[in-house]
N, C-alpha and C positions, 0 to 999 in steps of 0.2 A: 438454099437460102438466097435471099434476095437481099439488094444492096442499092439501097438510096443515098442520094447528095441533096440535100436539102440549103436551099440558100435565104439568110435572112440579114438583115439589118448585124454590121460589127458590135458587139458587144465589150462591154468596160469594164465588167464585172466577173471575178471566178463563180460567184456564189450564182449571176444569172445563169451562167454554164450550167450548174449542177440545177438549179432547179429545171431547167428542161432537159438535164439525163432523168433526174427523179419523176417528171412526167411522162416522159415516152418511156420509159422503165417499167413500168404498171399497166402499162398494157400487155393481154396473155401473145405470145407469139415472138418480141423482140429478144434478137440473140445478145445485139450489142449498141450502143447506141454512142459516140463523141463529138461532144462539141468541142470546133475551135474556135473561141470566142472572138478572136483580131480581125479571124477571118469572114465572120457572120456564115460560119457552114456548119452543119450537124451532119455525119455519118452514120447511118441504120444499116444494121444486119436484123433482117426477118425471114419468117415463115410466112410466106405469101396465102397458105393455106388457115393461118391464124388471124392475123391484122393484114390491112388494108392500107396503102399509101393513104389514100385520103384521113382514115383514122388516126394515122402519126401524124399528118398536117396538122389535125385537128387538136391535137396534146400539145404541138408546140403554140397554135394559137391557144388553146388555153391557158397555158403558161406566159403568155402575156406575148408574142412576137408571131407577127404574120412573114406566111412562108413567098417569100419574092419568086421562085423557080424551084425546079428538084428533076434530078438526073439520074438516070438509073446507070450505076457503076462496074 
């Protein structure tokens, strides 16, 4: 498994947390996915053999927040 730090903009809201768990969620491959909202970071466990870093970037920008950096953990 592989394990991303994903950094975006502090967040105000629980409910924006869950909808970018419920989008990166849906993609096939992701084991585990947390945002901490105060912090503007979302944590990914994947199958690198399934989904792609840039594919989760891509779920949290569709969810409405662009990705500022991302670290591999």
């Amino acid at each position: 498994m592989t394990k991303v730090l994903f950094q975006i903009d502090p967040l105000d809201c629980t409910g924006c947390a869950k909808k970018i768990e419920n989008q990166v969620n849906e993609l096939n491959g992701i084991e585990s996915v947390k945002v901490f909202p105060q912090l503007g970071k979302i944590r990914t466990t994947f199958d690198n053999k399934k989904v792609t870093i840039q594919q989760i970037e891509a779920a949290i920008l569709q969810a409405g927040y662009p990705v500022h950096s991302k670290a591999t953990a």
